[in-house]
PAKE-896190 format. One record per atom (N, C-alpha, C, O): residue number from 1; residue in one letter; chain; atom name; x, y negated, z. Coordinates in steps of 0.02 Angstrom, whole numbers, plus 50000, padded with zeros to 5 digits. Each point is the difference from the previous one (the first is absolute). Layout:
<ketors>
 num residuo cadena atomo     u     v     w
 NUM       a      A    CA     X     Y     Z
...
</ketors>
This chain:
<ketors>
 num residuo cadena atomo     u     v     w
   1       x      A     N 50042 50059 50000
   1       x      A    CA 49958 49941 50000
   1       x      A     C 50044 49938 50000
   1       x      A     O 50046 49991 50040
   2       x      A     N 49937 49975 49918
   2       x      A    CA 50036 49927 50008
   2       x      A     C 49967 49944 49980
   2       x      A     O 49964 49999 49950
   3       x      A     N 50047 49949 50090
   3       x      A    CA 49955 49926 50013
   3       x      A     C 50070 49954 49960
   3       x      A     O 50061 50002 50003
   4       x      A     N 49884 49956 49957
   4       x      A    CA 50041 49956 49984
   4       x      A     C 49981 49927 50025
   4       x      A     O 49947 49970 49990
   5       x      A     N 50116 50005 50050
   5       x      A    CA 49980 49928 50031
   5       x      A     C 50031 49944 49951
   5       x      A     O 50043 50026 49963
   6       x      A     N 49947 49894 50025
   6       x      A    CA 50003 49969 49978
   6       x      A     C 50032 49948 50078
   6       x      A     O 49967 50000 50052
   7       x      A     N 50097 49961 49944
   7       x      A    CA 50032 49967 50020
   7       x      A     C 50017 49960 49975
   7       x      A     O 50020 50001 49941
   8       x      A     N 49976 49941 50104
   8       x      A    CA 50021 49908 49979
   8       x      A     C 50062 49986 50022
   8       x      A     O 50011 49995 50060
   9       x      A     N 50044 49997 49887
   9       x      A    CA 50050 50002 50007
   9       x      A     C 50029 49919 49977
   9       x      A     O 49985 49984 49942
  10       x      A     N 50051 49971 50094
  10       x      A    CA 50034 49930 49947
  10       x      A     C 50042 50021 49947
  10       x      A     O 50035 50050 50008
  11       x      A     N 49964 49918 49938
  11       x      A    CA 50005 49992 49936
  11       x      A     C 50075 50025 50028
  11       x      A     O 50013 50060 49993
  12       x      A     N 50034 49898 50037
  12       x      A    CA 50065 49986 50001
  12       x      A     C 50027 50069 50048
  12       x      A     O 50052 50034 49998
  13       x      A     N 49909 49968 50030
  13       x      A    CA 50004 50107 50020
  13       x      A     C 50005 50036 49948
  13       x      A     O 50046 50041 49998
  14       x      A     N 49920 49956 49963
  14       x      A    CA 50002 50050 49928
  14       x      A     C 50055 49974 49955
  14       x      A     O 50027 50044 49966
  15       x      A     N 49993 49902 50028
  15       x      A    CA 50046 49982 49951
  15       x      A     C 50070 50035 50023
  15       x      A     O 50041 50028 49964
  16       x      A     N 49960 49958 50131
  16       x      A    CA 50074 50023 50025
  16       x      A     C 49995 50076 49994
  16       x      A     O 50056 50026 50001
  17       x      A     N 49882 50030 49993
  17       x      A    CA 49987 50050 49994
  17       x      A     C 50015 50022 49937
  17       x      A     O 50024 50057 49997
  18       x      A     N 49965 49907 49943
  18       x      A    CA 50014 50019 49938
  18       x      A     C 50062 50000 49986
  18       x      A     O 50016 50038 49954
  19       x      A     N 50036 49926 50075
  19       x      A    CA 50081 49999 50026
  19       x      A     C 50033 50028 50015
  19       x      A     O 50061 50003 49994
  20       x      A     N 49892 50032 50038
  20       x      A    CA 50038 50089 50057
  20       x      A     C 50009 49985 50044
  20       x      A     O 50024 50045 50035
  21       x      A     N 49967 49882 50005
  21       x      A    CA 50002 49973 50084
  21       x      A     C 49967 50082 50042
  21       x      A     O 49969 50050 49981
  22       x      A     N 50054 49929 50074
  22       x      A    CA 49952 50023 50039
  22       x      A     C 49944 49966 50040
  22       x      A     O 50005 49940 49986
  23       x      A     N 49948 50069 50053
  23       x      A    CA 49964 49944 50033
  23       x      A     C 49961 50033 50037
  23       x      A     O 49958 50042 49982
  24       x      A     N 50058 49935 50084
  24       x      A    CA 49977 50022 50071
  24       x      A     C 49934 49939 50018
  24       x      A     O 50001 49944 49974
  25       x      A     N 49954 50077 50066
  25       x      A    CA 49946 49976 50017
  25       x      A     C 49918 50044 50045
  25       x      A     O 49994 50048 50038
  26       x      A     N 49984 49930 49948
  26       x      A    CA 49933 50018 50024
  26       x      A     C 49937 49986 49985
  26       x      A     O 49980 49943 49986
  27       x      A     N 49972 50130 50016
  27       x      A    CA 49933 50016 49950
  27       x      A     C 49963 49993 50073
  27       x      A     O 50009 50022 50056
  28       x      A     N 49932 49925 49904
  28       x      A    CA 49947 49977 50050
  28       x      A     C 49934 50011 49968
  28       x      A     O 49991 49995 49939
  29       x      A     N 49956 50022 50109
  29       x      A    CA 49923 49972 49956
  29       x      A     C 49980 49957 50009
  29       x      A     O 49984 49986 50058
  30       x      A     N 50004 49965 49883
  30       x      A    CA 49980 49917 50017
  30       x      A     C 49937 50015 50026
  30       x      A     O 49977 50051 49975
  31       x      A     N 49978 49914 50078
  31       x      A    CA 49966 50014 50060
  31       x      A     C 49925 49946 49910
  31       x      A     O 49949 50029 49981
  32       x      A     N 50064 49933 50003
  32       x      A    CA 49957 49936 49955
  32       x      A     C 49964 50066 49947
  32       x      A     O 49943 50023 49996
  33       x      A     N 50131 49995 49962
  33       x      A    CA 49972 50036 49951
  33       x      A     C 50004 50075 49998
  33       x      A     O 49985 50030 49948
  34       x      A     N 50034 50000 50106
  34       x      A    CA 50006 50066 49991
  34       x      A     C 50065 50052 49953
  34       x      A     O 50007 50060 49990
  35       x      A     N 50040 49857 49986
  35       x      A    CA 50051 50039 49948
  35       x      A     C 50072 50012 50036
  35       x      A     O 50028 49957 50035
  36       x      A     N 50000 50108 49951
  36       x      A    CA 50072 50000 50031
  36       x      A     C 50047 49956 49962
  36       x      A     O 50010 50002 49940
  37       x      A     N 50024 49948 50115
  37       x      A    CA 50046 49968 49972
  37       x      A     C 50069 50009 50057
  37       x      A     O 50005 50012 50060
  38       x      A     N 50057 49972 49864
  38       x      A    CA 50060 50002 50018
  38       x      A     C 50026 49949 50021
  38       x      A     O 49984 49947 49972
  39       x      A     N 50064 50049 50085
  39       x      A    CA 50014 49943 50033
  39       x      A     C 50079 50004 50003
  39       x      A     O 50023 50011 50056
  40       x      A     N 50013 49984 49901
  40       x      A    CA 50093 49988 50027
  40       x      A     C 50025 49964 50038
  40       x      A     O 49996 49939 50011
  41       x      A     N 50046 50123 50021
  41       x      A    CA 50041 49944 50041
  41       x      A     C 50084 49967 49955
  41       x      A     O 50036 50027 49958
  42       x      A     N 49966 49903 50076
  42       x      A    CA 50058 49977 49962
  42       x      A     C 50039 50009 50038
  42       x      A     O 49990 49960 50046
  43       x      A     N 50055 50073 49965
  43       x      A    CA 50074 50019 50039
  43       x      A     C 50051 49954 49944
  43       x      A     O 49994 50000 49939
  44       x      A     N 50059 49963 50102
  44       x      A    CA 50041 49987 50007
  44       x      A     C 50044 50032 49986
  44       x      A     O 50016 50032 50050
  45       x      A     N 50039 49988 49880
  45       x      A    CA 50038 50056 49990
  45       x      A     C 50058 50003 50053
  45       x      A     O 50022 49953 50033
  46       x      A     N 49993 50102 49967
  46       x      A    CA 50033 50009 50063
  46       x      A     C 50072 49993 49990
  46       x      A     O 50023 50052 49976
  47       x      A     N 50026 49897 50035
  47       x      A    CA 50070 49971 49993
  47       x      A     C 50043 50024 50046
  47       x      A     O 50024 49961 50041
  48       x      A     N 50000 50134 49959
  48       x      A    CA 50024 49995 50063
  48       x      A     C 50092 50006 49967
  48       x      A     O 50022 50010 49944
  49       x      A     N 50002 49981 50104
  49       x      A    CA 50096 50006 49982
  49       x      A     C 49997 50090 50024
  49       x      A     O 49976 50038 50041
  50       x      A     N 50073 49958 49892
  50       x      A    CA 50035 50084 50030
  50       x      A     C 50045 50013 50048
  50       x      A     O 50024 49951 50030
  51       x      A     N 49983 50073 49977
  51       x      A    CA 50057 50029 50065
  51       x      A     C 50067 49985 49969
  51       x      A     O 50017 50000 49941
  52       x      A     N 50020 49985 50118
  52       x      A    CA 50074 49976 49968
  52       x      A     C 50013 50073 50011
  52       x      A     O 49956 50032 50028
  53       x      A     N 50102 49998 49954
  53       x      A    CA 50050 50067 50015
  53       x      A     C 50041 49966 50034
  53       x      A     O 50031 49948 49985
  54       x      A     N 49968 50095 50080
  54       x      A    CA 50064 49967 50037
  54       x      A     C 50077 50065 50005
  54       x      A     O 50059 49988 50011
  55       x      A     N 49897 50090 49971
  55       x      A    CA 50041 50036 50009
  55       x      A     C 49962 50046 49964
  55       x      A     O 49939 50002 50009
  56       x      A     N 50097 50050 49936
  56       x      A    CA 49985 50059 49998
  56       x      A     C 50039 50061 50032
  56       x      A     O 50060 50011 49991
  57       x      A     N 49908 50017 50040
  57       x      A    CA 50044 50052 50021
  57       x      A     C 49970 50077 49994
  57       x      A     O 49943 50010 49978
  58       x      A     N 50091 50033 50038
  58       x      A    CA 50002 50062 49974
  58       x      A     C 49958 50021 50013
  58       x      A     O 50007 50058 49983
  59       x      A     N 49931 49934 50043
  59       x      A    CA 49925 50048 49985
  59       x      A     C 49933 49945 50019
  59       x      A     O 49943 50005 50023
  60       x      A     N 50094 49953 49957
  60       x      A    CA 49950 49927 50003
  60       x      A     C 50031 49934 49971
  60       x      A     O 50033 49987 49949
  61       x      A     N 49938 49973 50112
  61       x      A    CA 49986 49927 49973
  61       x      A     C 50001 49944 50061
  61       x      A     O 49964 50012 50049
  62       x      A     N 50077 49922 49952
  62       x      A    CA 49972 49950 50037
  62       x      A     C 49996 49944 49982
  62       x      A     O 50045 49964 49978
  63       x      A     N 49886 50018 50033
  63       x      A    CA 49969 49926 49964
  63       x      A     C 49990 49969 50015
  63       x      A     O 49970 50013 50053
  64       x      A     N 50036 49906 49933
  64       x      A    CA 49957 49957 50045
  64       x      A     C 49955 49966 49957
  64       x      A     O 50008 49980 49942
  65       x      A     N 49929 50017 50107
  65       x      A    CA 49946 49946 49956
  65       x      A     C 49993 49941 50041
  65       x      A     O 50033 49988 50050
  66       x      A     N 49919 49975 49925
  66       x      A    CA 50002 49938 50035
  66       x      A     C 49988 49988 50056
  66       x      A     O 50011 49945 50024
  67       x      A     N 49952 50126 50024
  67       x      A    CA 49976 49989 50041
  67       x      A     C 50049 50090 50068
  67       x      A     O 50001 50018 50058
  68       x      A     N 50024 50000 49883
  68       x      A    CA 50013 50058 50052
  68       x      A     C 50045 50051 49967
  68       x      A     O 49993 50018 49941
  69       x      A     N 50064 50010 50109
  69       x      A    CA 50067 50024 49975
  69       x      A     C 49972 50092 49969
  69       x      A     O 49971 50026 50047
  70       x      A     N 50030 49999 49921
  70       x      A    CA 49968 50075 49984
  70       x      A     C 50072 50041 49984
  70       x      A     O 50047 49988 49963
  71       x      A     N 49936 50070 50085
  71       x      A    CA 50056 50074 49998
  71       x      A     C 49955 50043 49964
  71       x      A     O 49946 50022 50022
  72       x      A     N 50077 49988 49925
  72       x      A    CA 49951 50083 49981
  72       x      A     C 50067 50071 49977
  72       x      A     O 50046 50006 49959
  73       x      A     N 49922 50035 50096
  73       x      A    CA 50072 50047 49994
  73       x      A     C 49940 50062 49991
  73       x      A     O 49953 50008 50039
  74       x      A     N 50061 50032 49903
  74       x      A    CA 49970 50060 49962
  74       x      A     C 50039 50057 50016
  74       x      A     O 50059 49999 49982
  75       x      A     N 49910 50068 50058
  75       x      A    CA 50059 50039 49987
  75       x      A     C 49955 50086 50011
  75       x      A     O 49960 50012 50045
  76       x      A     N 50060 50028 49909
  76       x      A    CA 49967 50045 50010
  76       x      A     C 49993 50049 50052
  76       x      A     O 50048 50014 50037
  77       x      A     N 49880 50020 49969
  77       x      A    CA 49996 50025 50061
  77       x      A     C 50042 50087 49996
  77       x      A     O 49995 50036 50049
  78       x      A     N 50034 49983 49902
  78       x      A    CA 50029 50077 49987
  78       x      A     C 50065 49974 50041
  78       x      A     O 50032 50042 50032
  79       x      A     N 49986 49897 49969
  79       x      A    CA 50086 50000 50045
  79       x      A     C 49987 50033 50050
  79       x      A     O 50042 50043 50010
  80       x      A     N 49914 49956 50030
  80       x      A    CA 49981 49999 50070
  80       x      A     C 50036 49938 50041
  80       x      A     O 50040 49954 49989
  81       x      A     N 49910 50081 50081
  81       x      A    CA 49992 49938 50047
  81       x      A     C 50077 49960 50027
  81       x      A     O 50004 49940 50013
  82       x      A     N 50054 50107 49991
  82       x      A    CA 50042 49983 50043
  82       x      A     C 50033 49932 49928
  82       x      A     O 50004 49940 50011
  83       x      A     N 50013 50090 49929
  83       x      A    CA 50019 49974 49938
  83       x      A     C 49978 49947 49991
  83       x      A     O 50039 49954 49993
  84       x      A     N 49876 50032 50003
  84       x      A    CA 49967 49939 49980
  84       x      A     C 50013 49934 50068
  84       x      A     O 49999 49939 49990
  85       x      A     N 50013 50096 50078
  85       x      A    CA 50015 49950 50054
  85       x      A     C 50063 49959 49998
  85       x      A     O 50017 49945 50021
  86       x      A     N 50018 50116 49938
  86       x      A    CA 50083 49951 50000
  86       x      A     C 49989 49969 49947
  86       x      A     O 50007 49940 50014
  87       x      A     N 49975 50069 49920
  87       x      A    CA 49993 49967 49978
  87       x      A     C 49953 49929 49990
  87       x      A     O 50013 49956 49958
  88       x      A     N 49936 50042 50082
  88       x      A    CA 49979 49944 50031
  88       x      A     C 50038 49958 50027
  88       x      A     O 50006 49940 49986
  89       x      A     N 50029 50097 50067
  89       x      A    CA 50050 49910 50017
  89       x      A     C 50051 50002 49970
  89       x      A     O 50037 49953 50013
  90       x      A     N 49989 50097 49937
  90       x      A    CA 50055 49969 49957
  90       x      A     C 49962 49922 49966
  90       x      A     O 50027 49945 50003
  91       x      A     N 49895 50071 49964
  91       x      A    CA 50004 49955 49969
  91       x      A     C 49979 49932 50039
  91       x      A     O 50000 49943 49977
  92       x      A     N 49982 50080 50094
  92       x      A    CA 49987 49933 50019
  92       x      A     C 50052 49976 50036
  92       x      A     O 49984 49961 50045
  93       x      A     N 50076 50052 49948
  93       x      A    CA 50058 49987 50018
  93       x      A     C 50013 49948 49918
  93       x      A     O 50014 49941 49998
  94       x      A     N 49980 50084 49970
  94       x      A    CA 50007 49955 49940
  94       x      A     C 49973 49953 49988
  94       x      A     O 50027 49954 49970
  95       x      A     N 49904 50044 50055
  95       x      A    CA 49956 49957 49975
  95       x      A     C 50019 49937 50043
  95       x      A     O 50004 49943 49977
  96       x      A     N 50004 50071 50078
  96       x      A    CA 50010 49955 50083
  96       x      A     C 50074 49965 49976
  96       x      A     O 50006 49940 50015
  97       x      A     N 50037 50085 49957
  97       x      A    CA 50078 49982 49981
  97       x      A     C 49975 49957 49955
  97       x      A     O 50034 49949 49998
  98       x      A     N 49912 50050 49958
  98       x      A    CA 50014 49954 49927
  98       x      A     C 49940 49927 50045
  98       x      A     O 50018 49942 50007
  99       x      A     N 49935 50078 50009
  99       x      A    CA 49977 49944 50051
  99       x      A     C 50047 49950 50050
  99       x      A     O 49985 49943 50019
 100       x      A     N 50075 50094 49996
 100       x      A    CA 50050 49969 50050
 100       x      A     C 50026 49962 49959
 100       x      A     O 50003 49942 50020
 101       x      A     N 50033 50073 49893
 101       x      A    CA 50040 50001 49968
 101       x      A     C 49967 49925 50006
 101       x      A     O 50034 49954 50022
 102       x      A     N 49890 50035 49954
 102       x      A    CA 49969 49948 49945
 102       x      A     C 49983 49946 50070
 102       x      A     O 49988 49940 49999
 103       x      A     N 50013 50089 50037
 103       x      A    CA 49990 49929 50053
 103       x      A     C 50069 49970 50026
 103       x      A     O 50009 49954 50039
 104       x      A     N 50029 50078 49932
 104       x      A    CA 50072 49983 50024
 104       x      A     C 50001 49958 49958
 104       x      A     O 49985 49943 50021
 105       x      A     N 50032 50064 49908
 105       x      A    CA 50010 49975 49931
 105       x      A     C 49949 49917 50005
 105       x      A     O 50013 49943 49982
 106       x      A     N 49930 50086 50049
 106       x      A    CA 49962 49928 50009
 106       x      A     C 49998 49954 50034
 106       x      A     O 49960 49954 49993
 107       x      A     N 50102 50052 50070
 107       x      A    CA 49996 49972 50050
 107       x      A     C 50066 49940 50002
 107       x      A     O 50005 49944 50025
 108       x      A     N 50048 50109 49927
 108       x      A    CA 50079 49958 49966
 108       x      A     C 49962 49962 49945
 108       x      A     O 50031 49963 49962
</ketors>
């Protein structure tokens, strides 16, 4: 079984639709006439900065963004437990050294 509905859409919705935009919003029933209409929202595109690289290291990564320093250390679970621990603070022995390095460097 299938119903076919008829929706009131702005002109300038369909034009950015015929574009390949995407377009986020919300389906209402107008309460006057009984017709579903589309309502977009206008978002503000989103301007964010990438992450600087501050370090790559051997089973990760350390980044900074504008708001917060990121460790991501990947390591498989077949090493086992004792393997993946040392290797955890190997790398956060690294990561902590290149943080020391860059506040040093920033401070001369």
């Amino acid at each position: 079984m299938t119903i076919k509905k008829y929706i009131e859409i702005p002109e300038e919705i369909l034009v950015g639709l015929a574009e390949g935009n995407f377009v986020k919003g919300s389906l209402h029933r107008d309460k006057n006439t009984g017709r579903i209409v589309f309502n977009a929202y206008y978002l503000k595109p989103c301007k964010r900065k990438k992450d600087k690289l501050l370090a790559s290291l051997e089973h990760g990564w350390l980044k900074e963004s504008p708001t917060c320093i990121k460790f991501y250390c990947a390591l498989k679970k077949s090493i086992g437990t004792a393997r993946i621990l040392c290797a955890l603070e190997r790398e956060q022995k690294v990561a902590s050294g290149h943080l020391v390095d860059r506040e040093i460097v920033d401070r001369v």
